[in-house]
Structure formats: structure tokens, C-alpha cells
N, C-alpha and C positions, 0 to 999 in steps of 0.2 A: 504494500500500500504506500502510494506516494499523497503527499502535502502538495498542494499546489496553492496560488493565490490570486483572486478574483479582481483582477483590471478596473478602473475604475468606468472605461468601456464594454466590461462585464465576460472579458476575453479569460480562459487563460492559457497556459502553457502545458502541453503534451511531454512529460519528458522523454528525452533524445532513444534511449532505448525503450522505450514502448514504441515510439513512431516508427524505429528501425524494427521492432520483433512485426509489427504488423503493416509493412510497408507503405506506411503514411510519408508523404511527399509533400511540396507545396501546390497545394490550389487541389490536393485531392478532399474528396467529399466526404462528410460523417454523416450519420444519421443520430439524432440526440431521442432520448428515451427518458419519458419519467414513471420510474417505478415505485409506487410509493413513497417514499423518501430517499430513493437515488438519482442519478443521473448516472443515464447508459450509454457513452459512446459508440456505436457502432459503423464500421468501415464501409460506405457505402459502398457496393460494386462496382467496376468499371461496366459491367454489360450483365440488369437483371437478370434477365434470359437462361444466359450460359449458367450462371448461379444457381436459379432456379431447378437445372437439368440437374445439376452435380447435387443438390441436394434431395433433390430426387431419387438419384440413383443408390444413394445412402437408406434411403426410407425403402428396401425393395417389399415385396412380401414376406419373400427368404430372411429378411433379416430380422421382419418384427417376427417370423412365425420363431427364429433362434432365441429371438432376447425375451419371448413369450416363454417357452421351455427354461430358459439359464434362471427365470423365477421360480 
């Protein structure tokens, strides 16, 4: 868990190694999230789409009927 500190233009700062573990760039996109009392960065994708398939292909049947059974 990092500290960070809120801009008084309400900005603040990504440290350098989180930006590099999840290759954030400049002028790349977030999606902000409030969850109850968080905020959730998340790294928008460059191409929904493709995203959408890859995550997809992780949810197949075969996997929920395995993760169904490893319960």
C-alpha cells in the first residue's frame, strides 16, 4: 500500500512502479471506480473488443464446470 497526496487540482500521483508493473504510459486511459469507500483504478484497454474475447476465453464452460468440482 502506497501514500499518495491529493493536488490541490484534485490530481495525484501513480507511483513509478505500479505504472511500470501495469504499463501505464502518458496520455494512457484509467477507468476510476467507487466502491464503497475506495477508489479503483483501472487500466482502460487499448481495444475493448480484443479484451472482451481474452476474457472470454478464460470464463470457458470447461473451466467453470473444473472450478465447480475443485469446490
Amino acid at each position: 500500500m502506497e501514500e499518495v497526496i491529493i493536488s490541490s487540482k484534485g490530481q495525484i500521483v501513480i507511483p513509478k512502479y505500479m505504472r511500470d508493473a501495469l504499463g501505464l504510459k502518458e496520455g494512457k486511459k484509467v477507468l476510476a471506480v467507487l466502491d464503497k469507500n475506495r477508489l479503483v483504478l483501472i487500466p482502460k484497454p487499448d481495444n475493448p473488443v480484443d479484451e472482451l474475447k481474452r476474457k472470454g476465453q478464460e470464463l470457458t464452460l470447461r473451466g467453470i464446470r473444473r472450478d465447480i468440482k475443485e469446490e
